[in-house]
N, C-alpha and C positions, 0 to 999 in steps of 0.2 A: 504494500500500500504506500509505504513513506515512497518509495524507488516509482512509483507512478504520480507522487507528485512533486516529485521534486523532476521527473521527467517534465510534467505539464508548464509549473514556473518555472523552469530554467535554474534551478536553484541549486549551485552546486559549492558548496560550503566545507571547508576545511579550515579548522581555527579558529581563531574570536575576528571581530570586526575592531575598529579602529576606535569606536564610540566603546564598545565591550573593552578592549584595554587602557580608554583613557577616562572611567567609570573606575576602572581596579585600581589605576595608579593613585587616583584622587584619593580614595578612601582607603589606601594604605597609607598615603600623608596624614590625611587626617589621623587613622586612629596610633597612628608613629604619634605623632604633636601630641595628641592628648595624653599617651604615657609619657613623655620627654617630659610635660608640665609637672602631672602626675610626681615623678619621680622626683624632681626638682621642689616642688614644695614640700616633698614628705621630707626631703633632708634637710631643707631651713626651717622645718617643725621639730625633726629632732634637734638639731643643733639648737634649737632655742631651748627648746627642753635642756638639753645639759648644761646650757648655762645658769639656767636655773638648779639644777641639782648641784654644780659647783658652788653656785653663792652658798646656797643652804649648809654645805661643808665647810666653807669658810666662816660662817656665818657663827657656826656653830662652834667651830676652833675657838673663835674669838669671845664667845661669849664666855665659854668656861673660862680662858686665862683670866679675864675679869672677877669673874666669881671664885676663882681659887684666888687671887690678890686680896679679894674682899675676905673669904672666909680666911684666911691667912691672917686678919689683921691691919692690912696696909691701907693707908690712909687713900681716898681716890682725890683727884681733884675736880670739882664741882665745874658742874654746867657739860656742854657739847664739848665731847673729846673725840680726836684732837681737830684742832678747827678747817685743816683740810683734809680729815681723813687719814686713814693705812688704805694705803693702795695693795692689791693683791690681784695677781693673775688668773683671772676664767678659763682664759680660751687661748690657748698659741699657737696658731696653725703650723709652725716650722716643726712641732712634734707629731702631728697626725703621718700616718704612714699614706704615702701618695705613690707607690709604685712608678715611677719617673714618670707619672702622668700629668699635665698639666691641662686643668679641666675650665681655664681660664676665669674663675675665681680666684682674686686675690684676694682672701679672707684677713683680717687684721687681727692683732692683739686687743683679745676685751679684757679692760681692768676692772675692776670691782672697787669701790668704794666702802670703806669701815669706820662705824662712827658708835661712840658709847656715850650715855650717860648715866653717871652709877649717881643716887640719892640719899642722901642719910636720914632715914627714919626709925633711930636706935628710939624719937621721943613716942614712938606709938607700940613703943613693945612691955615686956613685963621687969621693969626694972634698970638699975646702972652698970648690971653684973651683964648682959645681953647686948650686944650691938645688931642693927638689920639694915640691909640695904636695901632698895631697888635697882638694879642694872637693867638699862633697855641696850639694846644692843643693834642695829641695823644697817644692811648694805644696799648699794645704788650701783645699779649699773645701765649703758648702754648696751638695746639688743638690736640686734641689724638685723637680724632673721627675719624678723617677724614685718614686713610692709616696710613702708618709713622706719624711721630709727625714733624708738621708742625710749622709754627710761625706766626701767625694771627697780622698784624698792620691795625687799625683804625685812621686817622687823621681828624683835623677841623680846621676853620684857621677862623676867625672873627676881625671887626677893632670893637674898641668902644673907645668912645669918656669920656673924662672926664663929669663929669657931677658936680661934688664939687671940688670945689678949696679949698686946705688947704692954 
């Protein structure tokens, strides 16, 4: 039956047409582009994420030293310390392992920002034998992952108590 009418139209067809392959090229562009996007923003998602997990470790380093200086006894000095911050390193792309590829991101060094304010409130506790502090404790950082270049703050806020009297 086919062989009768493909005798009748004349239709003698071997391969795709020129519309049939410029249909397949398009929409392997296409669906190419949508994972190249795809793939691209899931890694300045996670890269954003870890620089959040980094501050948080830093963040966190930083607050204990405080609170072991407090429960230690040592005297803090009052108000925002210190007034431009401890600077600390996020993110340094010269350690990512890049297999001599160059993926034409030049990613830069994210610093993090360290700021404390510890408080003396030994007058709201039970006695002159008791010292207490409050320690806030937070970090500031630039995130370029995420759109525009944002400004990422993480705070912590803890009481701790003397523990050695000088």
């Amino acid at each position: 039956m086919l062989n009768l009418i493909n005798k009748y139209y004349k239709v003698n067809q071997s391969g795709f047409t020129y519309v049939e392959a410029i249909i397949s090229i398009t929409l392997t562009l296409v669906a190419g582009t949508a994972i190249t996007f795809g793939v691209g923003k899931a890694v300045r998602t996670y890269k954003s994420i870890y620089l959040k997990e980094r501050a948080v470790e830093e963040l966190i380093k930083y607050t204990e030293e405080y609170r072991m200086m407090v429960a230690y006894g040592e005297k803090p000095l009052p108000g925002k310390q210190p007034r431009n911050g401890h600077k600390v390193i996020l993110y340094n792309p010269a350690k990512e392992r890049t297999f001599g590829t160059d993926w034409g991101d030049r990613a830069e060094i994210v610093e993090g920002t360290l700021f404390h304010i510890i408080t003396d409130k030994s007058s709201e506790t039970a006695g002159d034998q008791s010292g207490y502090y409050n320690v806030k404790t937070w970090i500031e950082w630039e995130d370029q992952y995420v759109g525009d270049k944002s400004f990422k703050h993480l705070a912590v806020e803890v009481d701790q108590a003397i523990l050695v009297r000088n």
